[in-house]
C-alpha positions in Angstrom: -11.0 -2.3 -44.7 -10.9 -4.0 -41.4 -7.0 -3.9 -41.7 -7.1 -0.1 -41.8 -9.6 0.0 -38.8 -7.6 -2.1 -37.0 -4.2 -0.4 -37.5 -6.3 3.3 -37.0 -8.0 1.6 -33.8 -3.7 0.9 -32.6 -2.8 4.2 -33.7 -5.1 5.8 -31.6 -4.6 3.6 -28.2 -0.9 4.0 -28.5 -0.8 8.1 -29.0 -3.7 8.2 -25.7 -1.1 6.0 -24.1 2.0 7.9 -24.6 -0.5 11.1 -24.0 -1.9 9.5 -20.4 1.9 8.6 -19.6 2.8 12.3 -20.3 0.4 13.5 -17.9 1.5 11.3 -14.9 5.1 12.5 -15.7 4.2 15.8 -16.0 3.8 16.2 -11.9 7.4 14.3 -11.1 9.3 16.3 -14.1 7.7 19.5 -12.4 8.6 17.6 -8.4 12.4 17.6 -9.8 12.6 21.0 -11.4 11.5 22.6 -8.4 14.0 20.3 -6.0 16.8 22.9 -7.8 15.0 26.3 -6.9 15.7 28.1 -3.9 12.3 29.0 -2.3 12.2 32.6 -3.4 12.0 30.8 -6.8 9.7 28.6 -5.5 7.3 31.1 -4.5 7.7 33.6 -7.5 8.3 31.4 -10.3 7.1 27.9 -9.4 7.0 27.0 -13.0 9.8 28.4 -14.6 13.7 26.9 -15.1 16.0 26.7 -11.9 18.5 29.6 -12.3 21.4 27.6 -11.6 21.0 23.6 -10.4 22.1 23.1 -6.9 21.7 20.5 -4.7 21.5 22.4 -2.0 17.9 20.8 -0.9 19.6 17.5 -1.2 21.7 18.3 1.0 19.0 19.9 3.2 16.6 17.3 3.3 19.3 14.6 4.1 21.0 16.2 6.9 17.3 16.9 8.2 15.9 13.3 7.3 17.3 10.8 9.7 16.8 8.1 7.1 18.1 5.2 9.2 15.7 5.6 11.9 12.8 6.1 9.5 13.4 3.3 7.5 13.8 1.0 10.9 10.3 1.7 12.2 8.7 2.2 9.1 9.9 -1.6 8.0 9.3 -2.9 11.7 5.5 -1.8 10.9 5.4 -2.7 8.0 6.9 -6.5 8.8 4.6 -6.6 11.3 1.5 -5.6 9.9 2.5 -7.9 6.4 2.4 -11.0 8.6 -0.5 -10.3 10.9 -2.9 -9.1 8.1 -1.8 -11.7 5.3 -2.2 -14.8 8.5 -5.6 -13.6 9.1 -6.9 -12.8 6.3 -5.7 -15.8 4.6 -7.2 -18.3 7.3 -10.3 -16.0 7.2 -10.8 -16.6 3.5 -9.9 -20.3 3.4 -12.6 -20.6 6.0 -15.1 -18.7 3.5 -14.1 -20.5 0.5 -13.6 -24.5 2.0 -15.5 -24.7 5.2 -19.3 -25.7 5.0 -21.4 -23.9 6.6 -25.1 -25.2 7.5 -27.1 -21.6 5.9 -25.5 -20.3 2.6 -27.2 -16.8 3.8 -25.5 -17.0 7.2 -21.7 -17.8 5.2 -22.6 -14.8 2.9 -23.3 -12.3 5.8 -19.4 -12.9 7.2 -18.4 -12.1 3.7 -20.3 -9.0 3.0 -19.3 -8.3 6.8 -15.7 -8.4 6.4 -15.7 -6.9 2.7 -17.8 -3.8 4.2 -14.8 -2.3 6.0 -13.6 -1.2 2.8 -16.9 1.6 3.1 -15.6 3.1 5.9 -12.1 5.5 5.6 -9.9 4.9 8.7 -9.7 8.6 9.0 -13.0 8.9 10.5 -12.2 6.3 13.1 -8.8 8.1 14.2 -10.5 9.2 17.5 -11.7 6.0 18.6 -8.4 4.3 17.7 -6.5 7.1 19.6 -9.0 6.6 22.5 -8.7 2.7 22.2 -4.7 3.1 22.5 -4.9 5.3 25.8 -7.3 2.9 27.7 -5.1 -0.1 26.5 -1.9 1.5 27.8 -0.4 1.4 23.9 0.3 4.9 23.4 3.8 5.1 22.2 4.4 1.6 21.1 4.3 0.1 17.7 1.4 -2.1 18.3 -0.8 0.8 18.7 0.1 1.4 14.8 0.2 -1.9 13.8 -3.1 -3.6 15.3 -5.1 -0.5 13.0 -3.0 -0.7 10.2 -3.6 -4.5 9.7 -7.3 -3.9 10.7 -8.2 -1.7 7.9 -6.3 -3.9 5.4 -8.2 -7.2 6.4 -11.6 -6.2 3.7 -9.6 -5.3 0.9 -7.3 -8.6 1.6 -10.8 -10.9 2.1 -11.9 -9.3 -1.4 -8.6 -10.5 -2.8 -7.9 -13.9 -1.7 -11.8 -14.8 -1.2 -12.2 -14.0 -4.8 -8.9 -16.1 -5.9 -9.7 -18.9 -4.1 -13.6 -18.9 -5.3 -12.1 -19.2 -8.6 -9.8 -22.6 -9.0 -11.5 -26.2 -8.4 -10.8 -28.0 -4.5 -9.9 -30.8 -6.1 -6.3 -31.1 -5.5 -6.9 -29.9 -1.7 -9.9 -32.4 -1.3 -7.4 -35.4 -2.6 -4.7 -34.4 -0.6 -7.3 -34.8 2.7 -8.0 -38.2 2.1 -4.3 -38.7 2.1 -4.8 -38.1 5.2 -3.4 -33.8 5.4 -4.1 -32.3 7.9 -5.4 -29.0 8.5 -2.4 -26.5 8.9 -0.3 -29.2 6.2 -3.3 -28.8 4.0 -3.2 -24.6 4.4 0.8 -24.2 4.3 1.8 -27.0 1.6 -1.2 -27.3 -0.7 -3.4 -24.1 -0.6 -0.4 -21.4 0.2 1.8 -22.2 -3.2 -1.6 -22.0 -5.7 -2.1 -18.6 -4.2 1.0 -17.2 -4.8 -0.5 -14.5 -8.0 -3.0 -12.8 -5.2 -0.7 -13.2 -2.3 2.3 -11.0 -3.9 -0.2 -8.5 -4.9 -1.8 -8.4 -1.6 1.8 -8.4 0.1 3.0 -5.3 -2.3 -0.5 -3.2 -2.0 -0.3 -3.6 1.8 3.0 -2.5 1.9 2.8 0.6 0.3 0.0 1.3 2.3 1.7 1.2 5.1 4.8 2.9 3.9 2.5 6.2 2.5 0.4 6.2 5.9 0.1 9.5 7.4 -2.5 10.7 9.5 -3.0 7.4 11.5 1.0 7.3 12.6 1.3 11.7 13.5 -1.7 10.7 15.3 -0.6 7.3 17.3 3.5 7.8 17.1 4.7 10.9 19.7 8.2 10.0 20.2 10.2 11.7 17.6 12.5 8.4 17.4 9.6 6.4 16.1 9.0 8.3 13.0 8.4 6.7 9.7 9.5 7.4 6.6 6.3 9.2 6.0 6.4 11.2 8.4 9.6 12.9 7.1 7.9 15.4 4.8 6.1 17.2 7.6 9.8 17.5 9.4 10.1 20.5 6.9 7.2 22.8 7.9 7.8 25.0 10.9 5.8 27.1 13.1 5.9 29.9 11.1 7.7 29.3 8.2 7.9 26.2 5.6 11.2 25.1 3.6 9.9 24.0 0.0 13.1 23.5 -1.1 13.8 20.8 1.2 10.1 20.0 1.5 10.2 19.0 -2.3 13.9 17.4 -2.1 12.9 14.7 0.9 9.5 13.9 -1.1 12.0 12.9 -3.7 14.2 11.3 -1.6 11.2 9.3 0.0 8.9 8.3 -3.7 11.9 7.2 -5.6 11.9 4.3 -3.9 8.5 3.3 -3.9 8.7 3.9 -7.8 11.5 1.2 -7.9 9.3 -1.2 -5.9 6.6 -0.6 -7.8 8.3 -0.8 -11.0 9.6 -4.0 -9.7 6.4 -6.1 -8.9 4.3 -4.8 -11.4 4.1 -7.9 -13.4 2.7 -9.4 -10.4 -0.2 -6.8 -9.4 -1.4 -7.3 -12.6 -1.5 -10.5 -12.5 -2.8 -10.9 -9.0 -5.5 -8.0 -9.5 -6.8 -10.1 -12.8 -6.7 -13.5 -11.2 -8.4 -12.3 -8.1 -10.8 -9.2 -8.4 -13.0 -10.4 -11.3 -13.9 -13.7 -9.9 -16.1 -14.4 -7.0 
């Protein structure tokens, strides 16, 4: 009897899965079909068969992408922001996790502190940033994206690798200071390696945060030559007008790639999420 629970119970989870996978599909099957349409089909038969499969919108969207450009700044922010948020945040949750501190309430506070950023959007604080970047002369420069974008990563980062590194002993890193390590030795050659699980998923997450950020770059970035790649979609849309063919075609051209990554370093955002999130 419990045989034919369990095999019912494996039935069941494996049609929901292959149900739940249809319905994420669904939305990049439909993306595809309408990359083919022109946008009169677009707009009176949005969910109907392409009359005839051109790839007209390809061609569209790639002379109107300039691809090399976007994919400069976009991975110069990206770079940028990868190193400054992950140094940071790192020493910031080594200093939670190994330091002593004299009040257990006071070492809790900084916690809570830093982890309470991830309560508050960045959208609501585009204003401020864009009146921060004017005073500071940064207007037009990619620091003014960067400094932000690593900002509002440093609470979900904190959560991560305070979490991680809450959960394995300080054994090994206690031994290897009475061998006389010092401190940046001790961070770079003992502590670094052990948190490789949480540190790839924090590296890929903030990544493709900063490759899908919109409203923070059209806000900061005014010189056409320092688009990113997301960006690229709203090169589509006129004053009057809109081109969905091509609109739909460079959103394609853009998410495959994600998709890959993702695909890639999945593996390791599962394990990073499961080593790091549930403890602490």
């Amino acid at each position: 009897m419990k045989r034919g629970e369990n095999k019912s119970i494996n039935v069941f989870l494996t049609v929901l899965t292959v149900f739940i996978t249809v319905i994420i599909l669904i939305p990049f099957i439909w993306l595809e079909i309408l990359s083919f349409k022109t946008n009169t089909q677009i707009m009176n038969e949005p969910f109907a068969l392409p009359e005839t499969f051109s790839l007209e919108n390809y061609r569209t969207a790639l002379d109107v992408l300039p691809l090399f450009s976007m994919y400069k700044n976009t991975f110069i922010i990206a770079a940028a922001t990868e190193i400054l948020c992950l140094f940071v945040t790192f020493m910031g949750a080594f200093a939670l996790t190994r330091l002593e501190y004299k009040s257990k309430k006071l070492q809790n506070g900084i916690y809570l502190f830093l982890i309470s950023g991830l309560m508050i959007p960045i959208y609501i604080l585009l204003f401020p940033i864009y009146r921060i970047n004017i005073e500071l002369n940064l207007v037009g420069s990619y620091i003014s994206v960067i400094l932000p974008l690593a900002a509002s990563s440093i609470s979900f980062n904190i959560l991560m690798f305070a979490g991680f590194m809450k959960g394995f002993p300080s054994d090994l890193e206690e031994a290897a200071i009475i061998d006389g390590c010092s401190l940046p030795r001790l961070c770079l050659k003992v502590t670094l390696p052990l948190l490789k699980p949480v540190l790839t998923t924090v590296a890929v997450f903030n990544l493709l945060y900063v490759w899908n950020e919109f409203p923070l770059e059209v806000t900061l970035i005014q010189d056409p030559a320092m688009r990113t790649i997301s960006m690229g979609v709203s090169m589509f849309r006129g004053q009057y007008s809109i081109d969905y063919g091509g609109l739909v075609a460079g959103t394609l051209i853009i998410l495959i790639p994600q998709l890959v990554f993702y695909g890639i370093f999945q593996k390791n955002l599962v394990e990073g999420i499961t080593a790091g999130a549930v403890k602490g």
